[in-house]
C-alpha positions in Angstrom: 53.1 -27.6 -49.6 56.8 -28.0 -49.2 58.2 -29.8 -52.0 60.5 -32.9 -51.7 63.7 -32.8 -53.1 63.9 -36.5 -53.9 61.8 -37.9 -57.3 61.0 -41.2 -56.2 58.9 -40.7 -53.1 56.3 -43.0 -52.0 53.2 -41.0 -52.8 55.1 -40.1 -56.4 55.3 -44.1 -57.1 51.3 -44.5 -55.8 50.2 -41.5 -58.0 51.7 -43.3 -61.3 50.7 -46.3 -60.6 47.2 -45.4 -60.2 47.6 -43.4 -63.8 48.7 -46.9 -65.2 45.5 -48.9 -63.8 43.3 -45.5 -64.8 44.5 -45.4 -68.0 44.0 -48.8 -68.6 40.8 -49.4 -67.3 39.1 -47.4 -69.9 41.9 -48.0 -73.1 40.7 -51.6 -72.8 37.6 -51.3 -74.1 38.8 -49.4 -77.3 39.8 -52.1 -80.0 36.5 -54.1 -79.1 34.2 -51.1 -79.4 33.9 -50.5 -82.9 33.0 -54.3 -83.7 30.8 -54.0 -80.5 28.5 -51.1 -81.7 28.6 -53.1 -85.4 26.9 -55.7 -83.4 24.1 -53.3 -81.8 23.5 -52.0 -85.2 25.6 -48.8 -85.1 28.6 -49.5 -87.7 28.2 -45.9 -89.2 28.5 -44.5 -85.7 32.1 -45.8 -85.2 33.9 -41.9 -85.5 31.5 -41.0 -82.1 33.2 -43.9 -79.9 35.8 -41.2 -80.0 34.5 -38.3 -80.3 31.6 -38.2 -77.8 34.2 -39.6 -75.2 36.4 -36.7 -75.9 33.8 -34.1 -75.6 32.2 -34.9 -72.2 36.2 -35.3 -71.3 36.6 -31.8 -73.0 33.6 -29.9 -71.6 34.4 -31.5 -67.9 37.8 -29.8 -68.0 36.4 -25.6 -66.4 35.1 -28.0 -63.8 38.0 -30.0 -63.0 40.6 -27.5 -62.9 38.7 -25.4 -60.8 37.8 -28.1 -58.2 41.4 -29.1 -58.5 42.4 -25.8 -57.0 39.6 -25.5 -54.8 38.7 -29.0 -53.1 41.8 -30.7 -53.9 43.6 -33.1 -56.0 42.9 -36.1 -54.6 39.4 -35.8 -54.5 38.9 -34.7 -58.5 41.4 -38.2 -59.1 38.7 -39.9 -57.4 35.8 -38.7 -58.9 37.0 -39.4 -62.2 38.4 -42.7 -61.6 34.6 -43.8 -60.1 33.1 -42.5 -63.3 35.2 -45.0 -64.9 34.4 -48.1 -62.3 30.3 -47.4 -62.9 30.6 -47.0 -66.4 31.9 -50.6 -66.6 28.7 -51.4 -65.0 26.3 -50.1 -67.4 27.6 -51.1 -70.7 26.1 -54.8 -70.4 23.0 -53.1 -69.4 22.6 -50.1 -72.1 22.6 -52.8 -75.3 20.7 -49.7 -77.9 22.7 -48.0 -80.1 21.7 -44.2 -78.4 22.2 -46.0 -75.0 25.6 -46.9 -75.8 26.3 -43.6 -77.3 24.8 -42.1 -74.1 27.4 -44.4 -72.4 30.5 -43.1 -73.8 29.2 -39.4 -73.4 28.9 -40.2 -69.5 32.5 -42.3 -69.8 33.9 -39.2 -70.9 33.7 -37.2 -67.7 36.3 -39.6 -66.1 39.2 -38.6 -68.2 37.9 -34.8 -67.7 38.8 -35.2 -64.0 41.4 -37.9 -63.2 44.4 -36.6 -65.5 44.2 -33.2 -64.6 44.4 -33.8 -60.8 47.5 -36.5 -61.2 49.3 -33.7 -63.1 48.7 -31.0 -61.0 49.4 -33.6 -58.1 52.9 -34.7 -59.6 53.7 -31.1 -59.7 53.1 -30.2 -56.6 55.7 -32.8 -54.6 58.3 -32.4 -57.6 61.4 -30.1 -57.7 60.9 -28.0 -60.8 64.5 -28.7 -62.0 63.3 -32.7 -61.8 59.6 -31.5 -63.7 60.2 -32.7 -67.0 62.0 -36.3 -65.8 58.3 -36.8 -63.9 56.0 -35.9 -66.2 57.9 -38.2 -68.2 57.7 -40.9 -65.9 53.9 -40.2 -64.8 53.3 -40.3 -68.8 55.0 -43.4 -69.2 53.0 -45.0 -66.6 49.6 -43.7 -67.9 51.0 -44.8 -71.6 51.7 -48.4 -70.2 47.9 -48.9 -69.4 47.2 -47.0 -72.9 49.2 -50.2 -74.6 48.8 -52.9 -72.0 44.9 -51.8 -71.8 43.9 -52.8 -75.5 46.1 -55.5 -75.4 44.3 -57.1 -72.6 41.1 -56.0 -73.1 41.5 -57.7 -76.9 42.4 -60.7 -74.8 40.0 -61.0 -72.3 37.5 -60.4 -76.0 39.0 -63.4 -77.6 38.8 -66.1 -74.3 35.7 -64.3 -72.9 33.1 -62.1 -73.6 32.0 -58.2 -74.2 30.5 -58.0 -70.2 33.5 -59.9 -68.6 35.3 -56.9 -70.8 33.7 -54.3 -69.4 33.3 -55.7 -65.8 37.1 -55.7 -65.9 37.5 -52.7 -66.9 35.8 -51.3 -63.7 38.0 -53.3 -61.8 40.9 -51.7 -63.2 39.6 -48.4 -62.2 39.1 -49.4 -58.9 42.4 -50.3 -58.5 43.3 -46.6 -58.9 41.1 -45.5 -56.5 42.7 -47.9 -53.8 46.1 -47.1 -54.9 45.6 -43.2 -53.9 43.1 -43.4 -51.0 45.7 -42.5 -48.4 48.3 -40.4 -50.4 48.6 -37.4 -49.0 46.5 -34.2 -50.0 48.9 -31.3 -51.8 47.0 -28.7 -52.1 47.2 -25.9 -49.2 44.1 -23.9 -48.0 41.3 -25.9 -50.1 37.8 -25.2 -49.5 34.8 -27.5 -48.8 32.6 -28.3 -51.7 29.3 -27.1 -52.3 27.0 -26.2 -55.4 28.8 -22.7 -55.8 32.1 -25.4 -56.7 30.2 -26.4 -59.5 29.8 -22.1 -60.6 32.4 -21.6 -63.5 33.1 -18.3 -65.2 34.4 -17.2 -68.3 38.0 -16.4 -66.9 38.0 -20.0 -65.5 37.6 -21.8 -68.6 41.1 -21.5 -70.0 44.3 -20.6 -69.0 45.3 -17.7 -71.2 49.0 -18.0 -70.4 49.0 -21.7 -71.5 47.7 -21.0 -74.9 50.9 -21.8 -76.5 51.0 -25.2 -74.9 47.6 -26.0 -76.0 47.9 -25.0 -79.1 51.0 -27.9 -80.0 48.6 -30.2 -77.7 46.1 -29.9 -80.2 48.2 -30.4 -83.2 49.7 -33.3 -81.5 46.9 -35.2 -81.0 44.9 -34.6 -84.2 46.6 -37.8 -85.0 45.7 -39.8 -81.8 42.4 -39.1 -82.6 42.2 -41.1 -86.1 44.5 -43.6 -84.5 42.0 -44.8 -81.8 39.4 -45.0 -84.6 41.0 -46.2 -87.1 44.1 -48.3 -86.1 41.4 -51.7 -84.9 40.7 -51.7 -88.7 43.8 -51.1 -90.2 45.0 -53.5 -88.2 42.4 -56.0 -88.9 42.9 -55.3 -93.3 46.6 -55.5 -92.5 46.6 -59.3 -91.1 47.4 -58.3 -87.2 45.2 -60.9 -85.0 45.2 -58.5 -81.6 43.9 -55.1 -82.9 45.9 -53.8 -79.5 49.5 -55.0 -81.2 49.9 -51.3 -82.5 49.7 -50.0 -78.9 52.4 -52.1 -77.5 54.7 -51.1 -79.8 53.9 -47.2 -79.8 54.1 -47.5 -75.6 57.5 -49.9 -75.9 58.7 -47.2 -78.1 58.0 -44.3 -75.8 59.0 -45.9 -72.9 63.0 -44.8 -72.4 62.2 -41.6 -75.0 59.3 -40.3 -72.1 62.2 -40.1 -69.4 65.0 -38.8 -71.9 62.9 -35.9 -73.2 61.7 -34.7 -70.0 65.4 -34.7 -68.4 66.9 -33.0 -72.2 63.9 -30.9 -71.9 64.7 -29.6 -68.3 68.3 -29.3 -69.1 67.8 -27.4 -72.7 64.7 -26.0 -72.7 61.0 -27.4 -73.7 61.1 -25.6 -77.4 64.0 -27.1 -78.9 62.4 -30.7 -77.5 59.1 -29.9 -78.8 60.4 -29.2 -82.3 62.1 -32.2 -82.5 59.3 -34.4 -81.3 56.8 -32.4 -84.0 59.6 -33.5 -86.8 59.1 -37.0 -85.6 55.6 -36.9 -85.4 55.5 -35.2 -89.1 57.4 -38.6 -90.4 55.4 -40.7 -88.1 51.7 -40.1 -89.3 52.9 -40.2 -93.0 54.5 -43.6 -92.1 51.2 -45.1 -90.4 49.3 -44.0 -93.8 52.4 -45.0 -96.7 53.4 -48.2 -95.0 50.8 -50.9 -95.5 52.1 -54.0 -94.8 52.3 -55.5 -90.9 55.6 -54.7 -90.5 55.1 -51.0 -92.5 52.6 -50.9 -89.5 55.0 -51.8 -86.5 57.2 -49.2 -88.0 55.1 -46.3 -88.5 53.4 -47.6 -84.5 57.3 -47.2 -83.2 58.1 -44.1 -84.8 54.3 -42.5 -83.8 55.6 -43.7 -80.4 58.8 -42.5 -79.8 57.2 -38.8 -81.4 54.6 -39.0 -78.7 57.2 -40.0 -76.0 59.2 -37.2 -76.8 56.2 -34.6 -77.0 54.3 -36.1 -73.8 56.1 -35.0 -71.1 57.6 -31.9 -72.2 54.0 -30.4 -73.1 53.4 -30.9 -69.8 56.2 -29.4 -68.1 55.7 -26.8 -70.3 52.1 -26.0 -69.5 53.3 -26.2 -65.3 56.2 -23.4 -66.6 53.4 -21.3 -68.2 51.1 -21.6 -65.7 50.1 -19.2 -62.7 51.0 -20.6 -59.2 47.6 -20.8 -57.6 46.1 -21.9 -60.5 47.9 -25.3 -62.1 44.7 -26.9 -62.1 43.4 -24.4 -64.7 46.0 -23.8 -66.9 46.6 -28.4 -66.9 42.8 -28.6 -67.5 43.2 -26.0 -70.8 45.9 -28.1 -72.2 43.5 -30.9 -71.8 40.7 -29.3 -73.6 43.1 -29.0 -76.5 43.6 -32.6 -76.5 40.5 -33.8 -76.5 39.3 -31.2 -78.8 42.0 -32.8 -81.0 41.3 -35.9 -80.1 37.8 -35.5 -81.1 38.4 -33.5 -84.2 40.6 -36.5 -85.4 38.2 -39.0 -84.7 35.3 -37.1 -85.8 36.6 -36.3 -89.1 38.7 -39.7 -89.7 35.1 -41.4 -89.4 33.3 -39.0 -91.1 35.7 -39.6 -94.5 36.6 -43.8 -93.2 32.7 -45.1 -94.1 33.9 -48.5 -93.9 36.1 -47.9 -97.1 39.5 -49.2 -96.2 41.0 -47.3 -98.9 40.3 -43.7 -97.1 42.7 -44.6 -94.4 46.0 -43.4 -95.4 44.8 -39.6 -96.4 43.3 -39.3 -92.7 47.1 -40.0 -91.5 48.6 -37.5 -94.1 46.0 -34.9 -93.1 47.1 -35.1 -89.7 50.7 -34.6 -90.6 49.9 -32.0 -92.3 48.5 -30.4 -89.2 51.9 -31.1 -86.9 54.0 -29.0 -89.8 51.8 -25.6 -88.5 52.2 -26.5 -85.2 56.4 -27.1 -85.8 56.1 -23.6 -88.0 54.1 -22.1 -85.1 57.2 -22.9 -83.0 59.8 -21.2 -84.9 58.0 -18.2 -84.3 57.2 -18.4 -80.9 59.2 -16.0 -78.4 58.3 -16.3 -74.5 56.3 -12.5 -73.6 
């Protein structure tokens, strides 16, 4: 496909705003679940909200970056955005504790599929020299429904009820179906799907040229991980009333820093941007733990957000630069199974040591920080092959 020259093009503005209603759609539900599975009986199974999500998201990846380069992007967008809009529907139904953990393993598939296809998408109709300004811009939209998301599904909580919750959740996803139903399709030559689709090799599970990227992906998000988990209580010992307050401000703070760092990153480089974000993210994560007072929290939610901002879009451009031609899909679906994977380490591990015992918090934070200094010392060392 021949790529347009101009960033703000009509299918570029549908394509984010679809990430915005995705991403919301299932962030809603998160600073309501852990009280919800309390309620079924589950408390001690709050670190597998998380992490089950994250490892049907992680295991779907294989199959969504090779449909995205064999099908089409549009179609894997889809799929995973319906996965989101039927889930919705079954929460008020599955009211056990194994069906609601059942649940969020079957939730998980939808953020296996949707993000890799808007990112491949997005790079596909944008100049490369513009890459890192739309990733920035396609993150900020999909962080906007990250904040807005727990913010209103904390809302929606407090004047309704958990099923109104959830039923609005699928609405939300739906809303990024319609918003994408007659974008264009990008990729050239794709295939009709059939059973063989579904066949996935060794060589098609990771990108072994976007390693690198993955790598920092992973030690990004180690964090994000015990942040999801954690953050609702936290919140709640800390005297904030909306459990989604932290999310505002971590989005509000990445919101200029997402467009900056992709244009300084496109301009200087994506290493010199990524060490800077991994210094930020170093402070952040030690903040979030050290500062524990409401406004200690707002701070350490600001800094976490502008670290993110910065680190966001330029892992993502990055991954596009490392990445084989005909096979975007794959190497944006490996840097995915490094989030999740540290997504669901952080979550798994920050539950595993939280047990209800408030006091655990902080050391979960300063773990993770620990984590982001390798990934900044990995950096120093790295030289392009």
């Amino acid at each position: 496909m021949e790529v347009d020259q101009k960033l703000y093009t009509r299918q570029f503005v549908l394509i984010c705003l679809s990430s915005l209603f995705f991403s919301a759609s299932y962030n809603m539900l998160i600073p309501e679940l852990p009280n919800y599975l309390s309620n079924l009986g589950g408390a001690e199974y709050k670190g597998l909200i998380i992490a089950l999500f994250t490892l049907t998201a992680g295991l779907s990846r294989p199959f969504s970056g090779k449909l995205t380069d064999t099908i089409g992007r549009k179609p894997v967008l889809m799929i995973g955005a319906m996965v989101c809009v039927l889930s919705g529907f079954f929460y008020p139904i599955l009211t056990s504790v194994s069906g609601f953990l059942l649940l969020r393993l079957v939730h998980g598939f939808s953020t296996g599929f949707s993000p890799t296809a808007i990112a491949t998408y997005v790079s596909d109709i944008i100049p490369k020299h513009k890459l890192g300004e739309a990733m920035g811009i396609q993150g900020l939209c999909f962080s906007t429904g990250l904040a807005l998301g727990p913010a209103l599904g904390s809302y929606i909580k407090l004047y309704t009820d958990y099923n109104t919750l959830f039923y609005s959740s699928s609405a939300m996803a739906l809303m990024a179906i319609l918003l994408v139903i007659r974008v264009k399709e990008t990729l050239q030559n794709k295939q009709q799907f059939n059973i063989k689709s579904l066949k996935i090799s060794s060589s098609d599970i990771l990108a072994k040229e976007a390693l690198p990227a993955a790598l920092i992906t992973f030690v990004s998000y180690l964090g994000f991980g015990v942040v999801l988990t954690l953050i609702p209580d936290w919140s709640t010992h800390l005297g904030i009333v909306n459990k989604g307050t932290f999310f505002i401000a971590f989005t509000l703070a990445s919101v200029v820093v997402r467009i900056i760092a992709g244009k300084v990153s496109d301009t200087y480089g994506r290493i010199i941007v990524l060490k800077i974000g991994l210094l930020v993210l170093i402070i952040a994560l030690f903040l979030v733990g050290f500062l524990t007072s409401k406004n200690g929290l707002l701070f350490g939610a600001i800094t976490y957000g502008l670290a993110m901002g910065i680190l966001s879009p330029t892992i993502n451009a990055w991954t596009i630069d490392l990445s084989h031609p005909l096979a975007k899909g794959k190497s944006i679906a490996t840097m995915y199974i490094a989030l999740e994977a540290g997504i669901g380490f952080g979550a798994l591990f920050s539950g595993w040591y939280y047990q209800d015992v408030i006091t655990n918090i902080p050391l979960t934070f300063y773990t993770c920080s620990i984590f982001a200094v390798f990934g900044y010392i990995y950096l120093l060392k790295y030289k392009k092959s």
